[in-house]
C-alpha positions as CSV (number, residue, x, y, z in Angstrom):
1,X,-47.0,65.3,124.5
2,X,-49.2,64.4,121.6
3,X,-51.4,66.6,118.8
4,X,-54.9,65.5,116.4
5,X,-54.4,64.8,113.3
6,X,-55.9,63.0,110.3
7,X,-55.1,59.4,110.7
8,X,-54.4,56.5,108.2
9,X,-56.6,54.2,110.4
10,X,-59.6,55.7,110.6
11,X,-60.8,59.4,110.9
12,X,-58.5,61.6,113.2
13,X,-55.7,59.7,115.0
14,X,-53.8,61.2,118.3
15,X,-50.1,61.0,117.3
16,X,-47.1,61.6,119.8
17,X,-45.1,64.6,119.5
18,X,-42.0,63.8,121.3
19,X,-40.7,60.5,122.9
20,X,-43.2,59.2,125.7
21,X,-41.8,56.4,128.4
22,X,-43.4,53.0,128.9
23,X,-45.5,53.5,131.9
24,X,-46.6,57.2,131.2
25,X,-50.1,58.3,132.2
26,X,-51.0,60.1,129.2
27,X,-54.5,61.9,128.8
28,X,-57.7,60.8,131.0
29,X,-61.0,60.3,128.9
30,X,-63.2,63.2,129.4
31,X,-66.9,63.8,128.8
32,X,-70.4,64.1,130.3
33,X,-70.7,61.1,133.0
34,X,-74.0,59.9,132.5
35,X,-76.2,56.5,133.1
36,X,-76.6,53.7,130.7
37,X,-80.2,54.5,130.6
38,X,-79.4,58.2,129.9
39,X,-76.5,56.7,127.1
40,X,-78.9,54.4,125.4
41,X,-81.4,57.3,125.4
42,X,-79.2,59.8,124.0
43,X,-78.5,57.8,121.3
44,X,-81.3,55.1,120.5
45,X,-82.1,57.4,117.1
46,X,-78.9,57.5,115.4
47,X,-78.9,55.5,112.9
48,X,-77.0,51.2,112.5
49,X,-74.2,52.4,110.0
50,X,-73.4,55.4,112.4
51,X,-70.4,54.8,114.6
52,X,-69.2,58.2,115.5
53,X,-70.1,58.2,119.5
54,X,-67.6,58.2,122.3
55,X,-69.1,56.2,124.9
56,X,-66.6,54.7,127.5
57,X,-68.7,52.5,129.9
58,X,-67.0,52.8,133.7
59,X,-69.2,51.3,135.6
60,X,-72.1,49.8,136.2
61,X,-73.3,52.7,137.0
62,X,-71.4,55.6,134.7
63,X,-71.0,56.2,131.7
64,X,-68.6,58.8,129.8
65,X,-69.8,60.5,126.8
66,X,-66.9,62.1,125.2
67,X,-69.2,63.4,122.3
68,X,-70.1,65.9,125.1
69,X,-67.6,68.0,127.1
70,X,-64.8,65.5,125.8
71,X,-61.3,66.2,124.6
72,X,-58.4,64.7,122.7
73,X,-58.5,61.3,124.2
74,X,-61.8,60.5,122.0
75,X,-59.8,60.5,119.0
76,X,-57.6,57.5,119.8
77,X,-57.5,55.2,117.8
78,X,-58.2,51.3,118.0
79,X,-54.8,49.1,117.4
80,X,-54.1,45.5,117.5
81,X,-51.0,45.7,118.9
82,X,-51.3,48.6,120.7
83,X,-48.9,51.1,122.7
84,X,-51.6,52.3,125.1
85,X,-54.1,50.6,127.6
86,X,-56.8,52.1,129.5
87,X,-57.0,52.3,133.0
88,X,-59.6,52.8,135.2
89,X,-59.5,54.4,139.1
90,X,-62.4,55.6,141.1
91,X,-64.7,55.9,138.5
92,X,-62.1,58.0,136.2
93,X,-60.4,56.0,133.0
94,X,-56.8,57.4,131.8
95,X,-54.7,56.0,129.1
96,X,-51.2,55.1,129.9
97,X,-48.6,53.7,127.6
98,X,-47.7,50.2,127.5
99,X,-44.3,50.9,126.0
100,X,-42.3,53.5,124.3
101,X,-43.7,55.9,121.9
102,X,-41.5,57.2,119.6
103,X,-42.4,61.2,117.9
104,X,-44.9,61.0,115.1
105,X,-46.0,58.0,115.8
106,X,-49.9,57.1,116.7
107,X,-51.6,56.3,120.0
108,X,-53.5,52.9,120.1
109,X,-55.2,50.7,122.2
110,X,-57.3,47.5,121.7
111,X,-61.4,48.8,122.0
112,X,-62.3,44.8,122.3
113,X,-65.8,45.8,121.6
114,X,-67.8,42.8,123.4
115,X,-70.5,41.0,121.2
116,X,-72.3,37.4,121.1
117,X,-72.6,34.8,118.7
118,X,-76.2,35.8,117.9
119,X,-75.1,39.3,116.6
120,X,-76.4,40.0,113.4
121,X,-73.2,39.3,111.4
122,X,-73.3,42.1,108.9
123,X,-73.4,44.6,112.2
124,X,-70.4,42.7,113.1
125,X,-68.6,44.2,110.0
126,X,-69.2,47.6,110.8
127,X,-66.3,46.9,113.5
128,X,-63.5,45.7,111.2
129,X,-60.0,46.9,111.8
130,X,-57.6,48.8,109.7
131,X,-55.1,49.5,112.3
132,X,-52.2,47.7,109.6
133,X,-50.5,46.1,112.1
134,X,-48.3,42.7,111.5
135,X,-50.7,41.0,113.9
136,X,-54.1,43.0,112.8
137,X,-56.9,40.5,113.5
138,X,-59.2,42.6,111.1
139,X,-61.8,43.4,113.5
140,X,-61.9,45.4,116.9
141,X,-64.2,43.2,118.3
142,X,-63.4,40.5,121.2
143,X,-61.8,37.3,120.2
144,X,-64.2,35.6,122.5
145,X,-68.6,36.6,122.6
146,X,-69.5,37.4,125.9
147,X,-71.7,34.4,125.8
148,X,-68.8,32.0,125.3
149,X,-66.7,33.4,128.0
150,X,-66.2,31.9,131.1
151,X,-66.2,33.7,134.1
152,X,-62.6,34.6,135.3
153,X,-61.6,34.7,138.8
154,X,-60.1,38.1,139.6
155,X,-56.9,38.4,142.0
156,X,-57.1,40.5,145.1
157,X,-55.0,43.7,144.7
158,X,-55.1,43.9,141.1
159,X,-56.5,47.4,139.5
160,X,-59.7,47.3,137.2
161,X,-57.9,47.9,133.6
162,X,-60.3,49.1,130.7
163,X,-59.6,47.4,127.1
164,X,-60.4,49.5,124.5
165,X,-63.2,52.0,124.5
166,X,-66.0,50.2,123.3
167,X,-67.7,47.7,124.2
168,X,-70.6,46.5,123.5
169,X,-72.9,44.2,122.2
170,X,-73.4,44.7,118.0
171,X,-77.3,45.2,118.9
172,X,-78.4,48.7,117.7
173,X,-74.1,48.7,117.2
174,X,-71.4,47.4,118.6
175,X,-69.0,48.5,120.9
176,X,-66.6,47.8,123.7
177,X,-69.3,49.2,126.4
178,X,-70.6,51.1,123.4
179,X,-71.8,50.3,120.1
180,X,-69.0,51.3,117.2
181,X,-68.1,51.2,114.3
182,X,-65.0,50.3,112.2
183,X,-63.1,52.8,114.0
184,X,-64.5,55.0,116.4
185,X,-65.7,54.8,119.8
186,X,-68.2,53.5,121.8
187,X,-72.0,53.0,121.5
188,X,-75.3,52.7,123.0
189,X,-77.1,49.9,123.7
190,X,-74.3,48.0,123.9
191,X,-73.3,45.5,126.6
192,X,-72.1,47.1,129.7
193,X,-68.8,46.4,131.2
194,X,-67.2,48.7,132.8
195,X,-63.6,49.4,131.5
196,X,-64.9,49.3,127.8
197,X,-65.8,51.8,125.2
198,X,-69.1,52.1,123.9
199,X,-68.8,53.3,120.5
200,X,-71.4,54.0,118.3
């Protein structure tokens, strides 16, 4: 259904190799399932600049490293207007597509890294987009800090959905439930809500 390849975005890209349905579970997001503790531990010594983790935060309580035992779904891409979203279900996140997918072209889905308005701006940068989109917002991150948000009220019956793959707040990096960088997923120390990436 899809193959790695060197990407135009950033780093490798996962690209579609024949026609995939709206509505089409595609890949699940493999890797070690570890803590938050255990996540920020593992990588509290790589360095600001270095957003190459894979750290999709599921829970409160789990965390999936796909630097570690992961597979293909690591490689995808962020994308502002994206043709995949992430789902998660009992504690395991798979990306499904969000409309047609035509061959050749590249999996995306928005990482909406999480951050707050007293992130150091210049760590901030280090999540900027390149996706090339018409409606590229030029940054992965949120459009709203986490400490600006107000709480939303969540209707019975609906399935926990995952934006992105890294969250995270931009504090030792950035990430959607990881720290990241411009392009990559997840990372440590970042803020941790489940259904985000935590890029580093």
């Amino acid at each position: 259904m899809f193959e790695v390849r060197r990407s135009g975005i950033h780093g490798r890209g996962v690209y579609a190799t024949r026609h995939i349905p709206k509505g089409i579970r595609v890949v699940e997001y493999l890797g070690d399932r570890i803590t938050h503790r255990q996540a920020d531990a593992r990588y509290e010594q790589k360095g600001q600049d270095d957003g190459h983790t894979f750290l999709f935060v599921v829970s409160s309580r789990v965390v999936i490293d796909a630097g570690v035992g992961g597979n293909d779904a690591r490689f995808i891409n962020h994308c502002c207007d994206p043709n995949c979203d992430t789902v998660i279900e009992n504690e395991r996140v798979f990306i499904e597509s969000v409309r047609d997918i035509e061959p050749g072209e590249e999996l995306g889905y928005e990482y909406g890294l999480t951050w707050e308005t007293t992130d150091d701006p210049e760590e901030l940068e280090n999540y900027a987009c390149r996706c090339g989109a018409a409606n590229c917002r030029g940054t992965m991150l949120a459009e709203e800090p986490l400490d600006k948000k107000q709480p939303r009220k969540r209707k019975a019956g609906n399935e926990t959905k995952g934006r992105g793959r890294a969250k995270g707040k931009a504090k030792a990096k950035a990430g959607k439930n990881a720290k990241r960088r411009p392009a990559r997923r997840g990372a440590a120390g970042a803020k941790k809500k489940p259904g985000t990436s935590r890029r580093r």
